[in-house]
N, C-alpha and C positions, 0 to 999 in steps of 0.2 A: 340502919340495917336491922332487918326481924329476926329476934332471936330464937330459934326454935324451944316449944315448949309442950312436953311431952300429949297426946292425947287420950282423954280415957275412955272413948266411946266403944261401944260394942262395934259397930258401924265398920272402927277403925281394927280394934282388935282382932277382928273376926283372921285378919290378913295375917298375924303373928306367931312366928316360928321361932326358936333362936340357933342360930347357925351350929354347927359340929365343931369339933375342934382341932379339923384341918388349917384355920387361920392359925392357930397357937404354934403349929408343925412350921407354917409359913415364914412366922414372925422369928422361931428360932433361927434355921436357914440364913435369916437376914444378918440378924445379932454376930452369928458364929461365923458368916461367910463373907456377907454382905456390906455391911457396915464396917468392917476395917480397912475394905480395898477404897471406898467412897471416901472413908477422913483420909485415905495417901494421894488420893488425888484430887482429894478440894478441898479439906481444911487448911491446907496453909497456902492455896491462893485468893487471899484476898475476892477476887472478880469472881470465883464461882462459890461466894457466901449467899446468897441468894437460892440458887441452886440446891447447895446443900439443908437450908434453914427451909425447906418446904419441903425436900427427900425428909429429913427429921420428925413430920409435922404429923406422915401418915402412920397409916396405923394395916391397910391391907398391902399385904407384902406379897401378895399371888405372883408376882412377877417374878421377882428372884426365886421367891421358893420355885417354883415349876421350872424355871430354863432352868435349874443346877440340879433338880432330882432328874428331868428328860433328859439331860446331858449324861447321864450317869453316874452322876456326881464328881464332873472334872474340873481341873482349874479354870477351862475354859467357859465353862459352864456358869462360873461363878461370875466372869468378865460379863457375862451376855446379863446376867442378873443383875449388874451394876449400873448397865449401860441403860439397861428397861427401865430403872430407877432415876435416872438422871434426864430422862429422856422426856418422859412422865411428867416430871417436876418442869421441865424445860417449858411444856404444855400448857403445864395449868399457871405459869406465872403471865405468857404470853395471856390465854383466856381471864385471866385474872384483870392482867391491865386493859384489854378490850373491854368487858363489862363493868370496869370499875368499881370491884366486889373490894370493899376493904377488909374481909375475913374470909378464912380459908382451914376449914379443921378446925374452927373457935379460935382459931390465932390472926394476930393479922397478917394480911396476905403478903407476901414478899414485897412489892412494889409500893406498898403503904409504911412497911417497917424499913428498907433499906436506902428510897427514894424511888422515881420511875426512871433514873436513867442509870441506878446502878443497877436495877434490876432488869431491863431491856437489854444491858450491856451483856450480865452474865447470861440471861437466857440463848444472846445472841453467838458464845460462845458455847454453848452444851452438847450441840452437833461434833465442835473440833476437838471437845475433850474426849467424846465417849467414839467417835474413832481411831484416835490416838490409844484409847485404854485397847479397844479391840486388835488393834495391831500388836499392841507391847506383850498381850496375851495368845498373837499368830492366830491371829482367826483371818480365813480371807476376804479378797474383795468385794466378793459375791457377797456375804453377808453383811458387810459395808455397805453396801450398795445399796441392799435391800433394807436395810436401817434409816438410811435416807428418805429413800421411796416411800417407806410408812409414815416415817416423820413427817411428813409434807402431805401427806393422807389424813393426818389425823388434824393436823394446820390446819388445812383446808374446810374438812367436816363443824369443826368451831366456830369458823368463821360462816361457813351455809347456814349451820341449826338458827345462827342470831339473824340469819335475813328470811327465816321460814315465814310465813303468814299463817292466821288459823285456818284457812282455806288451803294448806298444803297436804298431801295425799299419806297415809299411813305408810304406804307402801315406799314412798320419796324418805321418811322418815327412817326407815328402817335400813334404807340403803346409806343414809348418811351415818346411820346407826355401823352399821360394817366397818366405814372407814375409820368412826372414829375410836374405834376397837384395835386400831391398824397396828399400834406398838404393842399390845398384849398377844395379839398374832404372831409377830414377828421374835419378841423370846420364846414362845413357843416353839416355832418353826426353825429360829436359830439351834434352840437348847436339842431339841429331839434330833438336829443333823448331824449330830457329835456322837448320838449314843450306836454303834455299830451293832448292838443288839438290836436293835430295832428295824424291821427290814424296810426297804421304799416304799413297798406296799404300805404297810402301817405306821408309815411317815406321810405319807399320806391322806392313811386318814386319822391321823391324828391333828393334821391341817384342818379338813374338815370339818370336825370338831373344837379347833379354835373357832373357827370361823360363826358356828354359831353359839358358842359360847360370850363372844362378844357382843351379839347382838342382844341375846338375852342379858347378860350384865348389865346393859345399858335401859333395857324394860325394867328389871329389878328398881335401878335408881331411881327411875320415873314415878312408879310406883312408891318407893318408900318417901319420895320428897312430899307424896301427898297423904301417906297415913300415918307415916311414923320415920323415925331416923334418929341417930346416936346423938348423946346428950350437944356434942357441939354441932349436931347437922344443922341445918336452917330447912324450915318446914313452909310447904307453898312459896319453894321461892322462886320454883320456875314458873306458876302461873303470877305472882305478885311482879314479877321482874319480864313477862310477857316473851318468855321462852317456851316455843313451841315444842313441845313431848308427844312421846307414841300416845299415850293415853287423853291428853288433849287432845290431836286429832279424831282419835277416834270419836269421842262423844263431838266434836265439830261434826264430823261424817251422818252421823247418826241423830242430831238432835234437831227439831225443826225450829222455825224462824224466831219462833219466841223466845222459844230459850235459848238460842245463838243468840240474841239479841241482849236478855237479861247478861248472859258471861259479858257478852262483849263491853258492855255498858256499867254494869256492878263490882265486875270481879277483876275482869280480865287487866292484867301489869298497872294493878294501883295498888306500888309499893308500900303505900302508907296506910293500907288499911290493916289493921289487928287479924292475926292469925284466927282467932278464934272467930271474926267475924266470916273472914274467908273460909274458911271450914263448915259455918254451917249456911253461907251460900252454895258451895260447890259441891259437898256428900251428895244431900238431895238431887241434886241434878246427875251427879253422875251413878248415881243406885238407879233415875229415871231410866237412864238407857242402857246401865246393866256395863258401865262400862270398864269398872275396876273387876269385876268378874271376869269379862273378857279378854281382859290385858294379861290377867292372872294366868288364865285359863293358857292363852298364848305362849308363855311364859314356858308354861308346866310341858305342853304339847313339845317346844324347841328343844326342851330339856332333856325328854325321853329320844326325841331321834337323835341328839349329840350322844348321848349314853350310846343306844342302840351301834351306831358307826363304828366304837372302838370295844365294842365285846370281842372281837376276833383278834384280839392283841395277845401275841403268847405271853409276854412279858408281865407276871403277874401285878408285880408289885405296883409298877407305873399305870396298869389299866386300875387297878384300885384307889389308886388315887385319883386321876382323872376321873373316873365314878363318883367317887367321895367328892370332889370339886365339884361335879355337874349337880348333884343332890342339894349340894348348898343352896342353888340359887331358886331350886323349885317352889320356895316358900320364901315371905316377905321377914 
């Protein structure tokens, strides 16, 4: 496995911002709200250690934090924040054992530290825990429901991204990109149903603005796996590991045969090539056709119409935040 290592090209730099300190507001939320209700109901069972040793591992806590301040900051608010958390994790152990990634956050990945059939087992129960929490917390079925639904959306989308080809269309990409946004929609969606200030209208669109918010999150990612990423990220690991991204396709779309031909042949998922070697195959080519500009650029454009959507929110405090949130992701 390649270990990510930081870069210092200008090339790269050029993309670098460093976030606000809306994460720090998130990570409290968690701490104070989040993380007590998660050790009452999976540290002392045994089967959802898996579970909770990869909730522990992260570090972006946008989940909880957002359903418990849109909820208005209720108990149940808090339930829906635990559940997005468990949910999540539930996700990326399943993704984890599909790609056979032995790290995860620089740690190793649950189904490598705990075995694969302890950690298949717990994954397989995360579903019956986290609607169990949302009942003991009387939320209803509708929102159960729709917990499911996402779950199985977002399942789904991890398992399409690994069968994409580099001949798969931007536009295919971005739709898979939605779904697999599906649980960070859903605390959304859940959190903001509870808060009675909030009217349908601007529940609404406040959906809406989930909705591309998610997509963007997931261009972000793209993007940082190829210029830069936190000291435990893994760098080029979706082009070394032959994971199709928005930004891959794009330069696919756009670049003619030769140099489709050089990625496919040099670069394209040979895990065992040196980061730095991959790096300074693929900048060149992708400054050729302009295509981290564009991605970028993409990005920026998603960002201003999610904002634009919820300025008619009376509610001061929650459209400032959601502002503040959408701004994070405008830069790499």
């Amino acid at each position: 496995m390649r270990q990510f290592k930081k870069p210092n090209s200008p090339e790269n730099n050029k993309y670098l911002i460093h976030m606000p300190n809306l994460r720090k507001e998130f990570c409290k939320i968690y701490k104070e709200h989040t993380k007590p209700i998660i050790k009452h109901y999976l540290d002392r069972e045994p089967n959802y250690k898996p579970i909770a040793y990869t909730i522990y591992a992260g570090k972006n806590r946008f989940r909880s934090g957002l359903s418990y301040i849109l909820s208005g900051k209720k108990e149940q608010g808090k339930a829906i924040g635990v559940v997005a958390e468990i949910m999540w994790a539930t996700c990326l152990i399943y993704d984890d054992i599909g790609d056979r990634d032995i790290l995860r956050r620089g740690k190793l990945s649950a189904w490598k530290k705990f075995g694969l059939l302890w950690a298949v087992h717990s994954a397989a129960l995360g579903l019956d825990v986290s609607k169990n929490l949302l009942r003991d917390y009387g939320l209803d079925n509708k929102i159960i429901k729709s917990l499911e639904k996402n779950f199985l959306l977002t399942l789904k989308s991890q398992i399409e991204q690994d069968c994409f080809f580099l001949s798969t269309s931007p536009k295919k990409i971005l739709k898979n990109y939605f779904n697999k946004g599906a649980l960070g929609k859903w605390s959304i969606e859940a959190g903001v149903k509870l808060n009675k200030r909030i009217s349908k209208k601007e529940q609404e669109l406040i959906n809406l603005f989930a909705v591309d918010l998610s997509i963007v999150a997931q261009i972000k990612n793209d993007l940082q796996d190829i210029v830069v990423g936190p000291e435990t990220a893994l760098c080029m690991r979706d082009i070394g590991e032959g994971i199709v991204t928005y930004p891959i396709a794009i330069f696919y779309q756009r670049a003619n045969k030769h140099d489709k031909k050089i990625f496919k042949e040099q670069i394209w998922a040979k895990k065992n090539l040196p980061i730095e070697k991959t790096q300074k195959r693929v900048m060149p080519l992708f400054k050729k056709y302009n295509v981290l500009d564009y991605c970028h650029n993409t990005l920026q454009r998603m960002v201003i119409k999610s904002s634009n959507t919820i300025k008619t929110i009376k509610d001061t405090e929650i459209k400032n935040i959601l502002l503040h949130w959408a701004e994070t992701y405008k830069s790499i």
